[in-house]
N, C-alpha and C positions, 0 to 999 in steps of 0.2 A: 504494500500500500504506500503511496508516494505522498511525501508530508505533506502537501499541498491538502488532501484527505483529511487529516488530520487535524489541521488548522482551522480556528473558527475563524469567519469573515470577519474581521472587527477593525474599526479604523480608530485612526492615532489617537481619540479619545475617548476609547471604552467601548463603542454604540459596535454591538452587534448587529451585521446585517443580515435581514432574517427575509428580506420583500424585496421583490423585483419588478417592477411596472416595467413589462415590456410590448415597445410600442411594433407594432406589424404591416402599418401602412402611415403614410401621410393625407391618404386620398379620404374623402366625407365626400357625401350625397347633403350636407347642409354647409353650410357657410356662418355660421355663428359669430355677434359681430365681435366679441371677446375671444376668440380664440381665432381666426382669419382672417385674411382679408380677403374681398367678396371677387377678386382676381385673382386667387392665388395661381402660382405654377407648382405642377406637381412633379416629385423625382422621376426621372428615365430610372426603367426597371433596372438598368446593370447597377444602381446605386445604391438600391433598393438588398437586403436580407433577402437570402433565400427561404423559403421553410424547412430545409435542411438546416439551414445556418442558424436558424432562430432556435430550431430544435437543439441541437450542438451548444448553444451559449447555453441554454435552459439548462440542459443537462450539466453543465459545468459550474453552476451557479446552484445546482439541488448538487450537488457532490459537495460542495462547500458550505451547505447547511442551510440554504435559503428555504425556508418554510411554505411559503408563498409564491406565487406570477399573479400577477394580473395583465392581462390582454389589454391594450388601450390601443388607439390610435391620433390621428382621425378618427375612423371609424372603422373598428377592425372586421365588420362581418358584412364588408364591401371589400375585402382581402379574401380572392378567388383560395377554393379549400380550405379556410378556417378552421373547418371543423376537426380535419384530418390532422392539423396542428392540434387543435387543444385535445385530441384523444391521446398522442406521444406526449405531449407535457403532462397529461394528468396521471397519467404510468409512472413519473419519474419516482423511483425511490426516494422517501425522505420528503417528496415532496407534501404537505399537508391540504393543501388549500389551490385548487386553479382555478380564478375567479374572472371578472369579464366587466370594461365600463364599456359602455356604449348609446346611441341615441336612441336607440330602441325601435326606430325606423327597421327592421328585417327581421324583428322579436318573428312579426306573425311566423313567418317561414323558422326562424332557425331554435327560436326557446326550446323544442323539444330534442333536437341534433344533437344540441349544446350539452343539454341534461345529460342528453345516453353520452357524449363524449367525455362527462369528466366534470364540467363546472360547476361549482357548486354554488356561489353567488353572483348574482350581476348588479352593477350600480348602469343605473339610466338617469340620463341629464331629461330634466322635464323643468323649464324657466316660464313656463304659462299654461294657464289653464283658457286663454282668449286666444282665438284663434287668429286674430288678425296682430296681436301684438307680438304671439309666437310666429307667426311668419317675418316680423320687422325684426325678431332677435335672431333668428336661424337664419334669414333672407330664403325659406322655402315653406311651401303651404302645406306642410306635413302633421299637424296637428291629430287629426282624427287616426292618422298611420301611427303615430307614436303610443296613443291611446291602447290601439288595440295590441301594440305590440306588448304593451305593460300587459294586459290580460291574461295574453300566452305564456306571458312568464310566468305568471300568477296559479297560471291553468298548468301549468309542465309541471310543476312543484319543485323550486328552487330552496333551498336551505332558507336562504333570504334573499330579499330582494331589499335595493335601497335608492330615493333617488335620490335627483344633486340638482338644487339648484342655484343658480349664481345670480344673485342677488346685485341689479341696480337701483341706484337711490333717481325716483323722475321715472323709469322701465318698466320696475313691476313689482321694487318693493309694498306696493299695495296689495299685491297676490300672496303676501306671505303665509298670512289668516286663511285663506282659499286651496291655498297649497296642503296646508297643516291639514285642511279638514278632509282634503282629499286621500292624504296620506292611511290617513285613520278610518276612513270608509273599507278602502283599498286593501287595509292590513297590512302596509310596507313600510317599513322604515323610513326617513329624506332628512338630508344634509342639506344646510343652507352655506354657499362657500362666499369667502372673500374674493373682489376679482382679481386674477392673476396679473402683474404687470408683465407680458412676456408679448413681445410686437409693438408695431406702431398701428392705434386703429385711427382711424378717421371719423368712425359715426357716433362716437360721444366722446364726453373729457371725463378720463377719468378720475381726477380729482373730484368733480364736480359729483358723478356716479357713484364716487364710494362711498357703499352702506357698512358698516363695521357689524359683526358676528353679535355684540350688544345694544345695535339698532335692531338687528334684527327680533334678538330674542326678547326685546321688549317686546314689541310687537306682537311678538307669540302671548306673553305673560298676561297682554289685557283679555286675551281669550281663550286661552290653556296654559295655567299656572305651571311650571316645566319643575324639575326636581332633579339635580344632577346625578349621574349614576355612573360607578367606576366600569363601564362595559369598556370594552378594548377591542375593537376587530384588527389591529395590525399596521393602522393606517394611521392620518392627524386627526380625526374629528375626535372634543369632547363631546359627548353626551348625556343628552338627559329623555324625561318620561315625563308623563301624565299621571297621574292617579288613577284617573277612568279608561287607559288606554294602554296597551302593551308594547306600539311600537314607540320606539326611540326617536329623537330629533339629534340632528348631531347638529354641528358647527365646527367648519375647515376656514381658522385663521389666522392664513401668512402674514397678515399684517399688525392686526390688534392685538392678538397673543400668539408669539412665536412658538412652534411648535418644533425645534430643533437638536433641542438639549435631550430628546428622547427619538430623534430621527432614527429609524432602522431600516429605509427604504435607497435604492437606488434605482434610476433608470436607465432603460435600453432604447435607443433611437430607432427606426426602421433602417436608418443610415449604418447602425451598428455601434451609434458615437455611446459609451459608455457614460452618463451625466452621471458626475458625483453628486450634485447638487442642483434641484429645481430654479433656484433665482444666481447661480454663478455660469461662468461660461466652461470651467475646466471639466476636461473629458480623455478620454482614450478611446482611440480606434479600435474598436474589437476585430472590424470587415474584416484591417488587414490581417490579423493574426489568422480567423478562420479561413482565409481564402490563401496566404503565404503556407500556412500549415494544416491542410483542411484532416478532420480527423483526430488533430492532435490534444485531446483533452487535455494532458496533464501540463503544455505549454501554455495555453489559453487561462487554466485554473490560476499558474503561476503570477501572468500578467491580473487578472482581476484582483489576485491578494495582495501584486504589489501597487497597484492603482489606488484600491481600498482606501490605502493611507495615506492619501492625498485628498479625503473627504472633509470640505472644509466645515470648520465649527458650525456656523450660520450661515442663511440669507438676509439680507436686509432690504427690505422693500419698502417707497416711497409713494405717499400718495398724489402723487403729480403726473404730467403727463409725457414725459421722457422715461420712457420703461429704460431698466437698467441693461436689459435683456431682447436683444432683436429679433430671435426668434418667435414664430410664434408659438401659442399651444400644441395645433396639430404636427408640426415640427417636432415638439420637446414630447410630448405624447400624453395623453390628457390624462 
C-alpha cells in the first residue's frame, strides 16, 4: 500500500478534506443572472474532462479519504451519460455519500436513473415561485419544468432533497415567506444563500442586491419562529427548524458569517483546475497529470496531497461591485 493511502487529506491547518464538488460540465440550459452571463462561450470539448478522467480523479480523491462528490456544474444532467458517471463514482470504496446540485430542469427524465445509479441526495436551485420573475432570474421560461422536476424527485424517493435559493435584496427577497411555505408543503428541506461574488454581471449591482443570511432569516422569524439545530450535512449551511415542521432551513454565508475555519470541501473544475478555495484564484492542473500519466493513480494521489497544503486559510468577500474573482459560477462549479 503506497503512503499516499495512508495519509489523510488535511491541509496546512488541520481541516481535513472529506468533500469534493466536482464540476462535469460548464454548459446550462439557463443562464442565471448571478452565476452567467447571458452570452456566455462554452469550453471546446478537448478542454473539457473526460468521464474517464473524472472517474480517475474521483477514484483518487475516495483513496485518500474523501467521504463525499457532489456533481455540480453548470448543469451536470445536460452532460451527455451522466448517469453512467454517477453509477462508477457511487461504487467507489470508502466513498459515503454521491450527491447531485442541479436546476432541476431534466428531474422529470433522470430522478429515477439517478436513484438506481447511486445518489442519494440532490440540492435544486429554485429563486421563485413567479413565473415571470423566474424567467428574469434564469433568463429562461422554465418554471413549470423545474416544478415538476422537484416532484420526481420527490416521487423517486431520494434520502433528501434540498433546495437553494439565492437571495436578492429589490429580486425576490419578498418570496422568502413563499419559498419557506413551499418548502414545508413539499417536505424538502431549502437553503437560502448569500450571493457569490465570482464574475462581472451587468443586470444588477450587487452591493445594492445584497440581502445578508440575517435579513433573511428575519424574515422567516415574522412567520416561522426558526430554532437553531446542530445538523451537519458536510457542507456550509447552518441550520435551523420549526417546531410544527420537520424540514430544516439552512443558511450559506460567504459573507456575513465566514464559514472557513471549518472548511473540509474542495473543488474540481470540468477544466480539471483543482480550486483550493471558492473566493481565491490558486489551483493545480489535475488535466495534465491525468492525460501526461493516464492510469497513474498513485502519481495523481501524490500531486493532490501535495497541493492540499497550499489551501489557503480564508476567502474574503466584499460587498461591492468588482468581484475579487472573474470567473464565473458555472466556470468554478456551482
Amino acid at each position: 500500500m503506497s503512503s499516499t493511502t495512508l495519509l489523510e487529506l488535511s491541509d496546512s491547518f488541520g481541516r481535513r478534506i472529506e468533500y469534493l464538488r466536482m464540476s462535469v460540465t460548464d454548459r446550462c440550459d439557463f443562464r442565471c443572472v448571478y452565476c452567467m452571463s447571458e452570452d456566455v462561450r462554452f469550453l471546446p470539448r478537448s478542454q473539457v474532462l473526460s468521464l474517464e478522467e473524472l472517474a480517475t480523479i474521483g477514484q483518487a480523491f475516495s483513496e485518500l479519504g474523501v467521504k463525499k462528490i457532489r456533481l455540480t456544474g453548470g448543469e451536470p444532467l445536460v452532460r451527455h451519460d451522466i448517469v453512467s458517471l454517477a453509477e462508477k463514482l457511487a461504487q467507489l470504496p470508502g466513498l459515503d455519500e454521491l450527491t447531485m446540485t442541479t436546476n432541476g430542469s431534466q428531474l422529470e427524465r433522470f430522478a429515477i436513473p439517478l436513484k438506481r445509479a447511486g445518489v442519494k441526495r440532490l440540492n435544486i436551485s429554485l429563486d421563485s415561485l413567479n413565473p415571470l420573475r423566474f424567467a428574469a432570474l434564469t433568463r429562461r421560461e422554465k418554471l413549470s419544468q423545474v416544478l415538476t422536476g422537484i416532484q420526481a424527485a420527490i416521487d423517486a424517493g431520494f434520502e433528501r432533497i434540498k433546495l437553494n435559493a439565492v437571495i436578492l435584496k429589490g429580486r425576490n427577497d419578498d418570496e422568502v415567506g413563499s419559498l419557506v411555505a413551499f418548502s414545508r408543503k413539499a417536505g424538502v428541506d431549502i437553503s437560502f444563500i448569500e450571493e457569490m461574488p465570482l464574475g462581472i454581471v451587468s443586470s444588477h449591482s450587487r452591493k445594492e442586491s445584497y440581502c445578508s443570511s440575517d435579513d433573511v432569516k428575519a424574515l422567516i422569524d415574522q412567520q416561522f419562529p426558526l430554532e437553531a439545530v446542530a445538523d451537519k450535512t458536510g457542507g456550509p449551511s447552518r441550520y435551523y427548524q420549526m417546531q410544527d415542521s420537520d424540514i430544516r432551513i439552512g443558511f450559506i454565508s460567504p459573507h456575513s458569517h465566514n464559514f472557513c475555519g471549518s472548511c473540509n470541501r474542495i473543488r474540481l473544475t470540468v477544466e480539471g483546475e483543482l480550486l483550493l478555495c471558492l473566493g481565491r484564484e490558486n489551483s493545480v492542473d489535475l488535466r495534465a497529470i491525468v492525460r501526461r500519466y493516464p492510469g497513474d493513480i498513485e502519481r495523481l494521489k501524490e500531486i493532490i496531497v501535495e497541493a492540499v497544503q497550499y489551501k489557503p486559510k480564508e476567502h474574503r468577500f466584499y460587498q461591492d461591485d468588482q468581484p475579487q474573482i472573474v470567473r464565473f459560477m458555472n466556470m468554478t462549479g456551482g
